[in-house]
Backbone as CSV, one residue per row, in Angstrom:
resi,resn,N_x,N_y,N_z,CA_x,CA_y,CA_z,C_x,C_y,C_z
1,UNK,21.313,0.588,48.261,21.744,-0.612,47.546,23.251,-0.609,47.398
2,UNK,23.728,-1.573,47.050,25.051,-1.992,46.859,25.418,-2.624,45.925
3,UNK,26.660,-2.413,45.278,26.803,-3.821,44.182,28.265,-4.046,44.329
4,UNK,28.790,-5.498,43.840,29.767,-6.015,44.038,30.364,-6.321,42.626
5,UNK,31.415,-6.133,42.618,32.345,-6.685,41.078,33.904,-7.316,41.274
6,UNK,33.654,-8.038,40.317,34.614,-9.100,40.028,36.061,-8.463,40.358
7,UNK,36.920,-8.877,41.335,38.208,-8.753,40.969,39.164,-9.023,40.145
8,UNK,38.703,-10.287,39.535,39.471,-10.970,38.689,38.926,-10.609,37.022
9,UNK,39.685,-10.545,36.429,39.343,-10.224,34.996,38.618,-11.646,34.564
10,UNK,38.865,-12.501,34.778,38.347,-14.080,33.895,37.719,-14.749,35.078
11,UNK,37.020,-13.917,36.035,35.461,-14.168,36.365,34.839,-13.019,36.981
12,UNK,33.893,-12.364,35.692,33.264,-11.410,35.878,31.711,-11.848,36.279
13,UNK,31.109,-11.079,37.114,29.903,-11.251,37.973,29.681,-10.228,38.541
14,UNK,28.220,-9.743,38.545,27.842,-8.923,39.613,26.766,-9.385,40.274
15,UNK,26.449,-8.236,41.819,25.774,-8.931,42.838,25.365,-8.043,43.119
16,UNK,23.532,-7.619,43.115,23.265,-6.637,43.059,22.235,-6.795,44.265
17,UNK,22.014,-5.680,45.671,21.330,-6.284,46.382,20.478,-5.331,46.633
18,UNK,19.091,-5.241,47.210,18.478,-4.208,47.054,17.245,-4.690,48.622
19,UNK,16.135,-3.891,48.702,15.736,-4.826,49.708,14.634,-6.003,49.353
20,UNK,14.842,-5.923,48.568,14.154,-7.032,48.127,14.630,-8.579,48.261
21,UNK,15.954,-8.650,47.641,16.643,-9.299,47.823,17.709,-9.453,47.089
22,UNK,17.966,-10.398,47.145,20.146,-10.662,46.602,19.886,-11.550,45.219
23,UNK,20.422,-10.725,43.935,20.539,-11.449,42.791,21.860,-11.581,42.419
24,UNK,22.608,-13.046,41.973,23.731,-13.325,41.845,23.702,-13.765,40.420
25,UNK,24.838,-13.223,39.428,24.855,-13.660,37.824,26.553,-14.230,38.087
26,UNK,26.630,-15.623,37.144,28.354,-15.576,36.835,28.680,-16.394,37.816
27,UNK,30.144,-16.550,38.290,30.793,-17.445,39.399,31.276,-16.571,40.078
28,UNK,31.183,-16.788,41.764,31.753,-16.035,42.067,32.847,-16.685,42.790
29,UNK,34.045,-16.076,42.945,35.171,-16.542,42.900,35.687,-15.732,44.128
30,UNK,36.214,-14.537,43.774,36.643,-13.771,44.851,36.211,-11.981,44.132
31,UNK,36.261,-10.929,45.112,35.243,-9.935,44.802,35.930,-8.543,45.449
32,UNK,35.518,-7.399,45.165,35.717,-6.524,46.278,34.198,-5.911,46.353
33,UNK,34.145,-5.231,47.053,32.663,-4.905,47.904,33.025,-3.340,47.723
34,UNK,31.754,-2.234,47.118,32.097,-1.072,47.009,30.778,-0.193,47.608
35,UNK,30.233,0.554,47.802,28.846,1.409,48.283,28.640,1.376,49.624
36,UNK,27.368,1.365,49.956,26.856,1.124,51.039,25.986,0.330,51.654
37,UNK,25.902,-0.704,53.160,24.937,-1.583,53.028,23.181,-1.216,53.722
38,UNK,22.533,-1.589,53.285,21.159,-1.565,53.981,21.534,-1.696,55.537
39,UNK,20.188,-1.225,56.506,20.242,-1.300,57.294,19.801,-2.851,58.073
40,UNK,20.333,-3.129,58.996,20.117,-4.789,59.403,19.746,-5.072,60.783
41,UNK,18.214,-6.161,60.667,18.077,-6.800,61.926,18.273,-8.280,61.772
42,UNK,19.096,-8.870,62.800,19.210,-10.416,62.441,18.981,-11.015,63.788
43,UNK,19.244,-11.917,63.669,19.075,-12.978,65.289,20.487,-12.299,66.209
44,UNK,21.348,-11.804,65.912,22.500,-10.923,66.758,21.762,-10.037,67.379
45,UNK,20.810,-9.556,66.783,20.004,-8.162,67.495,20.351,-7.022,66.269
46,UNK,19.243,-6.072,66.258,19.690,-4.612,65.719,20.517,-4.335,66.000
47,UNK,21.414,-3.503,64.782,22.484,-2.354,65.026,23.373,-3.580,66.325
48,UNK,23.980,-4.564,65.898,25.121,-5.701,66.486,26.181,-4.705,65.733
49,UNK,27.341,-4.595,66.010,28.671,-4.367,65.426,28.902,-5.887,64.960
50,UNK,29.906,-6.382,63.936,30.138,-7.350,63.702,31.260,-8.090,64.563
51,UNK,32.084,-7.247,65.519,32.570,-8.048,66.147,32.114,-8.065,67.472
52,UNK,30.882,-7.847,67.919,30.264,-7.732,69.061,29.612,-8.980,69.531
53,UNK,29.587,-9.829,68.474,27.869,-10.751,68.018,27.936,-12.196,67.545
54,UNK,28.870,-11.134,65.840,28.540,-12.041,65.130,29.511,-13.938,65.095
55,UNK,30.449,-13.618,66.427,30.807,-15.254,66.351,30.006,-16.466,66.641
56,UNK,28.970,-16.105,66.982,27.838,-16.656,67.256,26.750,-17.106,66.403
57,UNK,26.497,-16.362,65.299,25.600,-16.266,63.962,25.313,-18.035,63.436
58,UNK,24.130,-18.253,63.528,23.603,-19.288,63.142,22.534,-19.110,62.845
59,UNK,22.040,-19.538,61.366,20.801,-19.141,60.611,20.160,-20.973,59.746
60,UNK,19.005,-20.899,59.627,18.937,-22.023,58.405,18.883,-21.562,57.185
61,UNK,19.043,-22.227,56.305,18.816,-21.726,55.030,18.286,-22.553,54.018
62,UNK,17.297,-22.420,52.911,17.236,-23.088,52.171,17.501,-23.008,50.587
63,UNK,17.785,-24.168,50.140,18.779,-24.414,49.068,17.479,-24.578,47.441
64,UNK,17.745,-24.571,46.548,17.383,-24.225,45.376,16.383,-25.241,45.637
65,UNK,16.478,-26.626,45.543,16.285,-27.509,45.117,15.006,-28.305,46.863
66,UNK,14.879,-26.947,47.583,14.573,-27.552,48.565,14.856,-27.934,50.339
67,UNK,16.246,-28.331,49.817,16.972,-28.790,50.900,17.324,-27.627,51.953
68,UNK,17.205,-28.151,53.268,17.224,-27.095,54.056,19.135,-27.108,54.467
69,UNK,19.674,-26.312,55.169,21.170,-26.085,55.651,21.370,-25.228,56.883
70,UNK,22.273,-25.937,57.163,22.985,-24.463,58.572,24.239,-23.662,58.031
71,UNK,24.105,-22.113,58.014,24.791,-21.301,58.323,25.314,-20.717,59.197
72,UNK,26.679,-20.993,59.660,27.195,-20.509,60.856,28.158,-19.673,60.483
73,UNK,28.558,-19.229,61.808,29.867,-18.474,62.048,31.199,-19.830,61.909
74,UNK,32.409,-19.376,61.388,33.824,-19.972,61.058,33.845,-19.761,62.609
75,UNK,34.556,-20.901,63.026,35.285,-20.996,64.613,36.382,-21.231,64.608
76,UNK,37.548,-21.344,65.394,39.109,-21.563,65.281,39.142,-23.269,65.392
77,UNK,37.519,-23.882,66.087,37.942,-25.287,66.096,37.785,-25.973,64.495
78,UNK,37.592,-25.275,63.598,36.803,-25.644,61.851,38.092,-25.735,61.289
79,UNK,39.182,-26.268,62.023,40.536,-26.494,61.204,40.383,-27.729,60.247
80,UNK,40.005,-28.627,60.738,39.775,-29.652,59.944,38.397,-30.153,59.195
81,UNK,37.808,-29.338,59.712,36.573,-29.195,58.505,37.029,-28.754,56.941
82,UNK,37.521,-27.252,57.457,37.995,-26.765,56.494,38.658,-27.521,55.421
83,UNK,40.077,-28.379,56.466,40.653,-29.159,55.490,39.796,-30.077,54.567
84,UNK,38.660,-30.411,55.270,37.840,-31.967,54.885,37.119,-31.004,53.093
85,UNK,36.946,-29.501,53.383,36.143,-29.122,52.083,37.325,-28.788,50.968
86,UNK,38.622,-28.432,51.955,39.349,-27.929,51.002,40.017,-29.353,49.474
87,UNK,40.152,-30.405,50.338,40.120,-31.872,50.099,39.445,-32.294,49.471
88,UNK,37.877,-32.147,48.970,36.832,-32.145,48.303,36.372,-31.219,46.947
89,UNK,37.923,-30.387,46.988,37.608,-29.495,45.511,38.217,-30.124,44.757
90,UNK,38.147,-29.845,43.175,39.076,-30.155,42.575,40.450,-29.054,42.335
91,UNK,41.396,-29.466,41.602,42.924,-28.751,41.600,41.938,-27.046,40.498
92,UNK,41.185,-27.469,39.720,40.791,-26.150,39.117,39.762,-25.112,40.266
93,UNK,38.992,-25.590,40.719,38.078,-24.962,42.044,39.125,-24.617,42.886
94,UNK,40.465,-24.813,43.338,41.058,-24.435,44.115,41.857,-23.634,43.487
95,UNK,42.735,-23.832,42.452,43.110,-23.131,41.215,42.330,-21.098,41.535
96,UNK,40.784,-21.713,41.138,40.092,-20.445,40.930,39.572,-19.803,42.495
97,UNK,39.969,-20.453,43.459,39.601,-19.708,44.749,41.190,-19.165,44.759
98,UNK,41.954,-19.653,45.015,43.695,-19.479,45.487,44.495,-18.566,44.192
99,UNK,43.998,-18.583,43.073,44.796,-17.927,42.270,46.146,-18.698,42.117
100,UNK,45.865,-19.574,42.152,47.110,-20.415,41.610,46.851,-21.871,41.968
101,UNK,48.139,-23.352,41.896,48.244,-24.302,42.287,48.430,-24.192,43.675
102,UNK,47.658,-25.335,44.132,47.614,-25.427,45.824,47.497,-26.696,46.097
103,UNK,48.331,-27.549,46.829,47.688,-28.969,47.420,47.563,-29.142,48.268
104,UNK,48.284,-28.221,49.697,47.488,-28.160,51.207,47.399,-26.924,51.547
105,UNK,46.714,-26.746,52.452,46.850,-25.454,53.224,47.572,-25.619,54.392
106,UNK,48.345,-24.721,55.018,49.772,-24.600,55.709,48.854,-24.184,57.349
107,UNK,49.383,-24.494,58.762,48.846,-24.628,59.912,48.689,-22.428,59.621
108,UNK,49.253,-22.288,59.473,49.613,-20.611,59.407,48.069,-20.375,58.152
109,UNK,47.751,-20.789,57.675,46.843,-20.896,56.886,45.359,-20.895,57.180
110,UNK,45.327,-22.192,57.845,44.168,-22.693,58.579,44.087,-21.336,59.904
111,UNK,44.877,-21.056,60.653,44.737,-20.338,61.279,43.997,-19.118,61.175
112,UNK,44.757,-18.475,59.988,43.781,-17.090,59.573,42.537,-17.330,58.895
113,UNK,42.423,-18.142,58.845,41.078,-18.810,57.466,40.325,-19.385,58.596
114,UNK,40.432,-19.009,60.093,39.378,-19.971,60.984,39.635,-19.147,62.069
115,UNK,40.578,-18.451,62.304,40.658,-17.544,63.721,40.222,-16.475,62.939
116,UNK,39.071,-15.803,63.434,38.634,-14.751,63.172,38.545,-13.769,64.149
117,UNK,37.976,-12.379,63.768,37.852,-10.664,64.444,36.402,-11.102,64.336
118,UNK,35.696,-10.885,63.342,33.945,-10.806,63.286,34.169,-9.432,63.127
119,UNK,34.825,-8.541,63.112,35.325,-7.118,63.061,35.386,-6.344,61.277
120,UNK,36.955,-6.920,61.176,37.549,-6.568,59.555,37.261,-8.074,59.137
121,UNK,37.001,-8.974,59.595,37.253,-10.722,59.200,36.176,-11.395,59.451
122,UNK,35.579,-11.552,58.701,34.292,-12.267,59.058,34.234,-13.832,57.972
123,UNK,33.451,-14.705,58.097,33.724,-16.017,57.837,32.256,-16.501,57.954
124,UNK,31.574,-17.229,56.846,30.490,-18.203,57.558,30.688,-19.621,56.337
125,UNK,30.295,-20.428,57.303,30.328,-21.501,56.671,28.634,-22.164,56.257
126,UNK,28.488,-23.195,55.044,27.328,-23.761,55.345,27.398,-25.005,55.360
127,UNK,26.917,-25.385,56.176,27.256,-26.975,57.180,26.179,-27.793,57.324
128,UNK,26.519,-29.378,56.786,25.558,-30.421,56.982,25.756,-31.212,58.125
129,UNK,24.889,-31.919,58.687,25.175,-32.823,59.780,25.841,-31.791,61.235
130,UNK,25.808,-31.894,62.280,26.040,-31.885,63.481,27.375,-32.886,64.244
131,UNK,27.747,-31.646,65.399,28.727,-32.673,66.191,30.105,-33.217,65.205
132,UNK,30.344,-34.118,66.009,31.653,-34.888,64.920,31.155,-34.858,63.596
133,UNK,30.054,-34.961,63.232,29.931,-35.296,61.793,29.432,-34.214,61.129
134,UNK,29.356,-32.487,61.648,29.420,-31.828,60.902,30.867,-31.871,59.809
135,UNK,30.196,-31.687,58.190,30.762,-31.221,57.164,30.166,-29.844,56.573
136,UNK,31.168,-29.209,56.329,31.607,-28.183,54.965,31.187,-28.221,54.040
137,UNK,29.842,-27.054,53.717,29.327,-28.106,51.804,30.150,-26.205,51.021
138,UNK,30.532,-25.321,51.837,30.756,-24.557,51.664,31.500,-23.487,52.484
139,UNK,32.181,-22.076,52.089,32.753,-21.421,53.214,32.616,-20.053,52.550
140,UNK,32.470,-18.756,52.895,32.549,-17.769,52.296,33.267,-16.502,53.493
141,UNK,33.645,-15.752,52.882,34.431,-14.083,53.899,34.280,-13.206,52.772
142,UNK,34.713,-11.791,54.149,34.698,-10.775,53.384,35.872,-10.585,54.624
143,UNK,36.688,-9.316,54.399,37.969,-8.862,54.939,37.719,-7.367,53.869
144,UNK,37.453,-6.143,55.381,37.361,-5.171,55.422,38.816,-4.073,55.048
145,UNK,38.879,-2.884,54.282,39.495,-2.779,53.966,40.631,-1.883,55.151
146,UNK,40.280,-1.909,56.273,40.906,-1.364,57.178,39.216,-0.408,58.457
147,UNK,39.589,-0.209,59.806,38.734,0.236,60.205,37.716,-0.464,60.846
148,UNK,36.681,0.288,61.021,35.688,-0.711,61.282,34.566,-0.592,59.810
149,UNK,33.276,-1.404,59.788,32.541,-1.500,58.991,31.527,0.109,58.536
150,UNK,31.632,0.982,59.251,31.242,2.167,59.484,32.163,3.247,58.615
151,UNK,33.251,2.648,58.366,34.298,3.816,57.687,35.096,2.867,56.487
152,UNK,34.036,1.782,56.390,34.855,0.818,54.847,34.780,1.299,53.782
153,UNK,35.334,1.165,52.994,34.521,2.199,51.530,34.960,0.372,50.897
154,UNK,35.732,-0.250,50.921,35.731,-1.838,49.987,36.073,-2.841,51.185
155,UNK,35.330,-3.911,50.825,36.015,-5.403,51.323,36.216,-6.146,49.976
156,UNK,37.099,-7.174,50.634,37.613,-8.031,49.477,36.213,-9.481,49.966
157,UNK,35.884,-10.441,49.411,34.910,-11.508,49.517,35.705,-12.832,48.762
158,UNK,35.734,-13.719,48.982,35.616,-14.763,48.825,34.392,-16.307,49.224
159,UNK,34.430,-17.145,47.701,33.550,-18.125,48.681,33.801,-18.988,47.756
160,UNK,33.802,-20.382,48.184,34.609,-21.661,48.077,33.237,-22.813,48.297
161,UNK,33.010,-23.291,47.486,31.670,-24.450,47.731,32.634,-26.271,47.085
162,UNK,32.447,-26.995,47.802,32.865,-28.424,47.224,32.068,-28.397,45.980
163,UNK,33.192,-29.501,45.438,32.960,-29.538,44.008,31.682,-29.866,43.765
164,UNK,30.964,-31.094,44.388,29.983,-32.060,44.270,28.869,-31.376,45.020
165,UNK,28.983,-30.436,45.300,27.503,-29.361,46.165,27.120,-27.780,45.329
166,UNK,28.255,-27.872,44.086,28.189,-26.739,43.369,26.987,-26.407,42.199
167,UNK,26.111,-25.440,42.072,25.025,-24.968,41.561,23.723,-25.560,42.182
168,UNK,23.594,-25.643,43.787,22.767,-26.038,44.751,22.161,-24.650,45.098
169,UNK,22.897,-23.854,45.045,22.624,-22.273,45.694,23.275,-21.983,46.904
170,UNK,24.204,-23.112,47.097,25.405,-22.887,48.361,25.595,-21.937,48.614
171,UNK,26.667,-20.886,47.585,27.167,-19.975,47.272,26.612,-18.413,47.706
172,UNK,25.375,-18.632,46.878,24.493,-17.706,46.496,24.177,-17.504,48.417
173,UNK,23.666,-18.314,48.806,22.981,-18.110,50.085,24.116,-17.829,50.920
174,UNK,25.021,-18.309,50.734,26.395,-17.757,52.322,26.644,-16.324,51.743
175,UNK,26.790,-15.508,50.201,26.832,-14.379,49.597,25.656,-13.461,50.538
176,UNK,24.202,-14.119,50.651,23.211,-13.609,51.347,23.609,-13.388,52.771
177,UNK,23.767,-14.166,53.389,23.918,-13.822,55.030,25.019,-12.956,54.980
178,UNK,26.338,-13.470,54.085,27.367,-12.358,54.508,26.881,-10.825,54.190
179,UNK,26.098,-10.898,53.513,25.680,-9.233,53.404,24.451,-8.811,53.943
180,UNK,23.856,-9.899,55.248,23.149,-9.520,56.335,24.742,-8.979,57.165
181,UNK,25.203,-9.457,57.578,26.310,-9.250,58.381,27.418,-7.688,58.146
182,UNK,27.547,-7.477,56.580,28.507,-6.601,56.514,27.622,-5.398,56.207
């Protein structure tokens, strides 16, 4: 098992995962990652390295209330998706992802937040609609603390849900796959 704790002093949460499954208390905001993870088979195949595979990762998922979703892998073309969710928070939701005031994100920005390793950098998004008209109802990472995933002892996590899709179980479920993945 593994558990995760709050980086931030003024949002405390833990995430406790076991094989049973993934229980989430609190907001989660941004995190560091400490222990060790279970062992994992996913649609990548057994024993995938994460940068072997996982740019590819596409799962469904379903949401509290029912509703079904796609979970994917972040791609370098999700520049303007991104923008379209980042656009859709409010100044406090961005506030509490960014650690400060933010009103765009910078091309140097979008870049690292969408060009990924799948390695130390991993990214999934959860996405409505298809094609041009896929949207962003959410985005989550983890960023390894050096190495590969075999010799991590912490990652740092983040995850970011639009304002108007928040306490759906967005969150909770991209928290889930990313820790199929890491």
């Amino acid at each position: 098992t593994w558990n995760l704790q709050a980086g931030s002093v003024a949002n405390p949460f833990l995430v406790a995962n076991s094989n049973i499954g993934l229980s989430v208390g609190g907001v989660v905001i941004a995190a560091r990652v400490a222990g060790t993870t279970p062992a994992l088979t996913t649609s990548a195949g057994p024993g995938v390295s994460p940068g072997s595979g996982w740019q590819t990762y596409v799962a469904e998922g379903l949401l509290r209330h029912g509703r079904s979703i796609r979970v994917r892998a972040v791609r370098p073309d999700d520049k303007q998706r991104l923008l379209g969710l980042f656009h859709r928070q409010s100044p406090e939701s961005i506030h509490y992802r960014f650690f400060g005031a933010k009103s765009a994100l910078s091309e140097a920005e979008l870049r690292y937040l969408t060009e990924l390793d799948f390695d130390r950098h991993v990214g999934l998004a959860a996405v409505r609609g298809s094609g041009t008209d896929e949207e962003f109802l959410g985005v989550a990472r983890y960023i390894g603390d050096g190495g590969g995933p075999e010799v991590w002892h912490r990652a740092e996590f983040a995850v970011a849900v639009a304002d108007a899709e928040q306490g759906r179980g967005i969150g909770t479920l991209l928290l889930e796959h990313l820790a199929r993945i890491a």
